[in-house]
C-alpha positions, 0 to 999 in steps of 0.5 A: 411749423409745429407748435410745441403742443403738437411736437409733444403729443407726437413725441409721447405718441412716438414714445409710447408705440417704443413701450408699446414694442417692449416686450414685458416681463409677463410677455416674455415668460408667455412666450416661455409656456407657449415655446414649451408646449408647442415643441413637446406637444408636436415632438409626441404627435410627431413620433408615431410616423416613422414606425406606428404604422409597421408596428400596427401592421405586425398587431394585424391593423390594415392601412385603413384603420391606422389612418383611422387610429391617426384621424380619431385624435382630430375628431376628439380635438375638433369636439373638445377645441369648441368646448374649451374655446367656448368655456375658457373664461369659466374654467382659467386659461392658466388652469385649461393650459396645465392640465392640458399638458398634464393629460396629454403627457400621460396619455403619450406615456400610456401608448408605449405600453399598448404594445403589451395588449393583445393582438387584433380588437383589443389593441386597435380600441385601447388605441382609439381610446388613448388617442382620445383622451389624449386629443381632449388634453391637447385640446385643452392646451391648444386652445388655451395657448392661442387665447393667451397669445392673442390676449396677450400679444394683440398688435404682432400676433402673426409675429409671436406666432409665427416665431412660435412655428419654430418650435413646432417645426423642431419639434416635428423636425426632430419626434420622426427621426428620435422616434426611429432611431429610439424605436431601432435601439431600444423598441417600441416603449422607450420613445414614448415613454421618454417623450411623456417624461419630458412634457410631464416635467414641462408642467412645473415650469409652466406653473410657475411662469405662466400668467392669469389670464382672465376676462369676461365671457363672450356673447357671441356664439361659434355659429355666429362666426362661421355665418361670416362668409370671410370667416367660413372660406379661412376656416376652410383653408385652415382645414385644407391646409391640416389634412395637407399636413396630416395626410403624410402621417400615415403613408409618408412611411410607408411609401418611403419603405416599400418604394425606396426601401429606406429604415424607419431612422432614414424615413425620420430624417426625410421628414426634415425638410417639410418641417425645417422649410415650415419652421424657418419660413414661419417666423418671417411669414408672421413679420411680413403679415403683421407689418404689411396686413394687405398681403395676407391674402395674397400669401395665402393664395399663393400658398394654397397654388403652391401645396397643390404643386408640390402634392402634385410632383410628390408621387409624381401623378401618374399622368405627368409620366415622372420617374419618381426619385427620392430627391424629387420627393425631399425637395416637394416636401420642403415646397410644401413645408414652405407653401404651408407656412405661407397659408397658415401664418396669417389665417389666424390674425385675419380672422381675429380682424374680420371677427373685431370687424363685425363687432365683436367686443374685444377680449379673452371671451372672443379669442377663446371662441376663435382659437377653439373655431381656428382648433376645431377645423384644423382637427375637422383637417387633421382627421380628414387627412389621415383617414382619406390619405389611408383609403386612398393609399390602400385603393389606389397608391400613394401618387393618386392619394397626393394628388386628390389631397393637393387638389383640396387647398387649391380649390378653398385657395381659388375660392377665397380670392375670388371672394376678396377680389369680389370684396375689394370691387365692392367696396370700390364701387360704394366709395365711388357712388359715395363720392358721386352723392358727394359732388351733387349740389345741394339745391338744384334749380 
């Protein structure tokens, strides 16, 4: 029987994990400023898909440099995620996180006007140069939104983020078919010239919502993370599974008009299902992660074998001999959208866990570190994707471009749970010559 003693201790403690739970008044108004960035941010980004690539055409840009055009915004973002994550506590996250927003709507509102520049050269730099700038802002957002949420939600980060997905996947879900269907009314400029609006107007909101978030400097370095095997083969994934999604940004289009003939409005609404099946699965994926965290590897493994499945059945490869149909291709996007969130979901958290567990210290200075490592390879995968997808699409064709694509997350998957199967049979045999040194009596005859 428990003396009272012990009955209240559990009682508080029990108490306690209830508050624990609650989620605050600063906690809450978080989750408002990271919702908002992330709709308006993919919403911007999403947009170009539909119709940039036909448009870049008619200005004398080849499939190529569109990828490229597509690839320099992660090259910027990748420079500047390190930058930012590793200055964070110098600069303000609050302060890194508003001005982000604030470059980064202007820079949306200035590529509706480049349509005005001249044709050849001229357009493709002002391009390269407003795409640019506009990675350093959502850099500088990106990074400091995931520091935030990390400080701020330390027990259900996989949870908070994966709630999150559902406002990137309706912002993705809904910037192609806006995009297409404000491109047929009314042009080129409109789109994003009203999308540049609305994250600009975002920015008051988040001024006003938005805690300070400081704390001290981290002593650890990025190359001291990636050092980390386990860190390096998750960075890995986390590249594979960003040049998964960014590769369908400049051919998806393309292929949908010149294979089945469909409108840039129509090409929109086929983008639905990759990015419904990511926002609708995400939020579970996080719950699933944060309460039981032994399968995080399993989901990532798993996803890793799926993407390469549906990137396989999206063209079809050549070599499966499958007459390609619309609605085999609607339903590998939505296996991708799903595969994707089985990956990306718990990368973050376990990362964040393996870093504690080689002793780094805990605080802003280290979550900055992280988010801007976690930024960097996804923007390394955000350019790669693109810029492969746009070569391989322009020297072979759209079905062999996926299939290469859809090899990549397969082969860092295989690798990583090689790795944690090497890990666990490790650590079984420690504990068991432990046990062994254990048993030995102390004094022999």
């Amino acid at each position: 029987m428990a003396t009272p003693e012990v009955a209240d201790s559990s009682d508080q403690n029990e108490n306690s994990r209830e508050e624990s739970e609650k989620w605050t008044k600063s906690q809450i108004f978080t989750l408002i400023s990271a919702a908002s960035m992330n709709f308006s941010s993919m919403v911007c980004y999403s947009i170009l898909g539909p119709f940039f690539p036909k448009e870049a055409e008619k200005k004398g840009v080849n499939a190529s440099t569109v990828g490229m055009i597509f690839g320099c915004f992660s090259v910027f973002n990748l420079i500047f995620s390190l930058i930012m994550g590793k200055y964070i506590v110098q600069i303000g996250a609050k302060f890194m996180f508003v001005a982000g927003m604030l470059v980064s709507g202007c820079c949306t509102i200035l590529f509706g006007i480049l349509n005005l520049a001249p044709d050849g050269p001229i357009f493709i730099s002002l391009c390269f140069i407003v795409r640019s700038v506009d990675a350093i802002g959502f850099a500088a957002s990106a990074t400091a939104s995931f520091s935030i949420l990390a400080a701020t939600f330390p027990n259900n980060i996989a949870t908070v983020m994966g709630s999150l997905e559902i406002f990137s996947g309706l912002g993705l879900t809904l910037g192609p078919p806006i995009g297409g269907y404000l491109y047929q009314l009314f042009g080129y400029q409109i789109p994003f010239v009203l999308l540049g609006c609305l994250v600009l107007l975002m920015i008051p909101l988040n001024m006003c919502i938005l805690p300070r978030c400081d704390g001290v400097a981290s002593t650890g370095s990025f190359w001291q993370l990636v050092l980390i095997p386990k860190v390096t083969l998750m960075c890995l994934m986390i590249f594979s599974i960003s040049s998964c999604i960014s590769f369908l940004d400049p051919t998806i289009s393309l292929f949908l008009i010149e294979k089945f003939k469909l409108k840039p409005g129509s090409v929109g609404l086929v983008f639905l299902g990759h990015a419904l099946a990511y926002a609708l699965s995400s939020p579970l994926l996080g719950l699933l992660s944060d309460k039981i965290p032994r399968i995080r590897i399993w989901l990532m493994l798993v996803g890793s074998w799926l993407i390469a499945l549906s990137f396989l059945l999206l063209g079809p490869a050549p070599f499966l001999h499958i007459k390609g149909q619309l609605w085999l291709f609607i339903s590998m996007l939505v296996v991708t959208g799903i595969s994707l969130s089985l990956c990306g979901i718990p990368l973050f958290p376990e990362v964040i866990n393996c870093v504690y567990e080689r002793g780094f210290e805990k605080g802003l200075g280290t979550l900055g570190i992280v988010s801007g490592l976690f930024g960097a390879f996804w923007c390394l995968g955000s350019f790669v994707g693109p810029t492969l997808g746009g070569f391989l699409y322009d020297k072979l064709n759209f079905e062999w471009a996926a299939t290469i694509q859809g090899g990549i997350p397969f082969v860092f998957g295989t690798l990583l749970g090689v790795y944690y199967m090497v890990e666990i049979a490790h650590k079984r045999s420690h504990s068991g010559n432990s046990l062994e040194e254990e048993r030995k009596p102390l004094i022999t005859n």
